[in-house]
N, C-alpha and C positions, 0 to 999 in steps of 0.2 A: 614198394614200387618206386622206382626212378621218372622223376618227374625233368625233362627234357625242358630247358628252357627254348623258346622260340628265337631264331636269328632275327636279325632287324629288317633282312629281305626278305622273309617267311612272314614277318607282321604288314608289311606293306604291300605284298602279295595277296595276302587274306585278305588284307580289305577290300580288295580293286572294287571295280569302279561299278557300280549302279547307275548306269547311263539313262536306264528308262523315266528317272525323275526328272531329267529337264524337260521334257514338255509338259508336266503335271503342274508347274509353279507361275500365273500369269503373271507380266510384268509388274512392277512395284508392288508386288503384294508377295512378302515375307514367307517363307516356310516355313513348319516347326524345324526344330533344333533336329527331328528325327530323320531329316529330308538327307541330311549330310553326316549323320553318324554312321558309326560302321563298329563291327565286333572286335576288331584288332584295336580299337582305343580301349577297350576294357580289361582285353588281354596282354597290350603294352604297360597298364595298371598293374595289374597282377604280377609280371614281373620284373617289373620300374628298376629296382637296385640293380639286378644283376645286369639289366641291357644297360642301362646309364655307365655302369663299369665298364664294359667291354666297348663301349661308344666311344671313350675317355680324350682320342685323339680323333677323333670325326666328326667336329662339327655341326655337319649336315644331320649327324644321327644322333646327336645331343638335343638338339633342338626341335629334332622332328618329335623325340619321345617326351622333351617336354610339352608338346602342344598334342600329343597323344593323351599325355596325365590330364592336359585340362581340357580338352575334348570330353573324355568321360567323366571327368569333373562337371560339365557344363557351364564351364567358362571358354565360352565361345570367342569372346573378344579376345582373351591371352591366348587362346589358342592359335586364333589368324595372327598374331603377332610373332610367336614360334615358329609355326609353317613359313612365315615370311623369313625371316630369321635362318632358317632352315636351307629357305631358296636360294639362298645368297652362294652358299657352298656346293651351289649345280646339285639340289636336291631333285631330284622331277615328282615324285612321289609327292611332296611338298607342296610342289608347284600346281598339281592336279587338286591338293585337297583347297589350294586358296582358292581355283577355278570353282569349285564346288561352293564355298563360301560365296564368293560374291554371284556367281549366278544366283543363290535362294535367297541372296540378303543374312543370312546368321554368323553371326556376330562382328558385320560390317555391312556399310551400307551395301544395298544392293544396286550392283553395277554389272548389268550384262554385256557391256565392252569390255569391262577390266576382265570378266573372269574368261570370258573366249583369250585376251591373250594373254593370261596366266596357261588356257589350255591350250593354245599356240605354244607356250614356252616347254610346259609338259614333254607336248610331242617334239622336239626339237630331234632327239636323235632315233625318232620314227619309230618308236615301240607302238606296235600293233595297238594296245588298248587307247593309248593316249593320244592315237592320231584319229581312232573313231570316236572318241570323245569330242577331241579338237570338231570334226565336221561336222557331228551333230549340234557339237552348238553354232557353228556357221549358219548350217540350215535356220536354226531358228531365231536369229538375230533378224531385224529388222534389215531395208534395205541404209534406212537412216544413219544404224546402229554399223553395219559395216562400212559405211565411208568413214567411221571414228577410227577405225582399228589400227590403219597405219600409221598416224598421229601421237596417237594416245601410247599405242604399242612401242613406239619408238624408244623412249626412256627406259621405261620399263627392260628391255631387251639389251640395252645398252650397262645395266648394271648387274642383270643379273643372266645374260645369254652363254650358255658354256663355256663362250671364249674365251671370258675374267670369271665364271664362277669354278670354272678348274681351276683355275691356276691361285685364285683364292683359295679351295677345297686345301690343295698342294702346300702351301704354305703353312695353312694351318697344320694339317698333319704331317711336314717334317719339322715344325716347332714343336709339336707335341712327345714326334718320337726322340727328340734329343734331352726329354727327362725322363729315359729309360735307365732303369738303375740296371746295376749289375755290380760284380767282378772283373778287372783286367788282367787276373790270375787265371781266368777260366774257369772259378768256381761259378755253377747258378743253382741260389737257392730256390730260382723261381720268383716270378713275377705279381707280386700286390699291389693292391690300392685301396687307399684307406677312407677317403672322403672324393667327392665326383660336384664341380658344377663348371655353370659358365665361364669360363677364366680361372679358375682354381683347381687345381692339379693336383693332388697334393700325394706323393707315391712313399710308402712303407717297406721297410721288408719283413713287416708281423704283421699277423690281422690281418684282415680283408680276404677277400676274394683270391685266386690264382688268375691271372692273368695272361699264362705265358700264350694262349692262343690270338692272344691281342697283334701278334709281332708274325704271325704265318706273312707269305708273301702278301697274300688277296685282302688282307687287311695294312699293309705296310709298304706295299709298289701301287702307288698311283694307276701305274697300265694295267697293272692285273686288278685293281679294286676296280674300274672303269669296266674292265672287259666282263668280271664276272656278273656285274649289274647289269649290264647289256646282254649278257645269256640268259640271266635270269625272268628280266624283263620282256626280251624277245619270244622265251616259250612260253610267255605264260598266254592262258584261256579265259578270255571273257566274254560274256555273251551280250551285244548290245540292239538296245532295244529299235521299235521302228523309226527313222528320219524322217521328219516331217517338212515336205519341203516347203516355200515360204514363194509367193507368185512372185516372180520379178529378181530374187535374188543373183548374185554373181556368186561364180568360182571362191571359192577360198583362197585369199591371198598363202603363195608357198611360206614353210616356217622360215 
């Protein structure tokens, strides 16, 4: 039998989002670890090599699979460290799991301002799920808690808001694809990789893996890697649970 590995948007898909836990968690008082896990961390385990390979020039999905590995790991604290990490390269997926983080508290303090605008950041380019995450947690912030938002939000937005984390994503991934080996004969034996980490590159033309699907457009044109994440995103179905509305609150500040 052919064993099908999972793309990196098919693992970030599965996971989505379990919106019905935020009102189950009262303020300062912690979750378990199980409040914010999800099935796609055990199955980004399972098959860690192969996606880490084909991630090799992204970043965003380098890092998101390492805090996938300690996720299921249950090291919660390197995990929010990667997702962060992660967020830097306009991950949204990334930015949803650190909203998820600091709203239960696992494995960083819990802070229900920080993680409404991580889920502010989330929803930034309006995917359906992440924008009814984003207003659930509006709903149940305090009125206190949302006079922080546009303060606190501010930094935050300013390092990691699409505007510079594209163009960071970009950067990194035309540095990455300019140690694409090849032939300037026109021969191609086909595209390897021998070892995979943060900053170390390190490309073969023996061993390892085939890589040549690394280099399709939707992996290698920024517009199409963008566009097809936004299709993707845009159709996907989550079912979220009831709003609780909160007496006295205001409107959600726009993203």
């Amino acid at each position: 039998m052919t064993r099908r590995t999972p793309t990196l948007l098919t693992l970030a898909l599965a996971a989505a989002l379990p919106v019905s836990v935020l009102a189950s968690t009262p303020a300062n008082d912690p979750a378990p670890a199980d409040a914010v896990a999800v099935d796609t961390d055990a199955m980004a385990l399972d098959e860690f090599d192969a996606l880490v390979k084909m991630a090799a020039n992204h970043p965003n999905e380098l890092y998101r699979l390492y805090a996938n590995r300690d996720a299921a790991n249950g090291n919660w604290a390197q995990a929010a460290r990667n997702f962060r990490a992660a967020a830097r390269y306009a991950d949204k997926y990334s930015q949803h799991r650190l909203s998820m983080l600091f709203w239960h508290g696992v494995g960083v303090r819990q802070d229900r301002v920080e993680a409404y605008v991580w889920a502010d950041l989330a929803a930034e380019r309006g995917y359906p799920q992440f924008l009814a995450i984003r207003e659930k947690m509006w709903a149940s912030l305090t009125p206190a808690e949302q006079d922080q938002v546009a303060t606190r939000g501010a930094p935050i937005a300013a390092e990691f808001g699409d505007h510079v984390a594209k163009k960071r994503f970009e950067r990194a991934l035309a540095q990455g694809l300019r140690q694409r080996t090849g032939s300037r004969t026109g021969f191609d034996p086909g595209l390897y990789i021998s070892s995979i980490g943060p900053g170390n590159q390190l490309f073969g033309s023996v061993g390892g893996v085939n890589l040549a699907k690394m280099f399709e457009a939707s992996r290698t044109d920024p517009a199409k890697y963008w566009e097809l994440e936004d299709r993707v995103w845009t159709s996907a179905v989550v079912e979220i649970g009831e709003v609780e509305e909160i007496p006295g609150a205001k409107p959600a500040p726009s993203p």
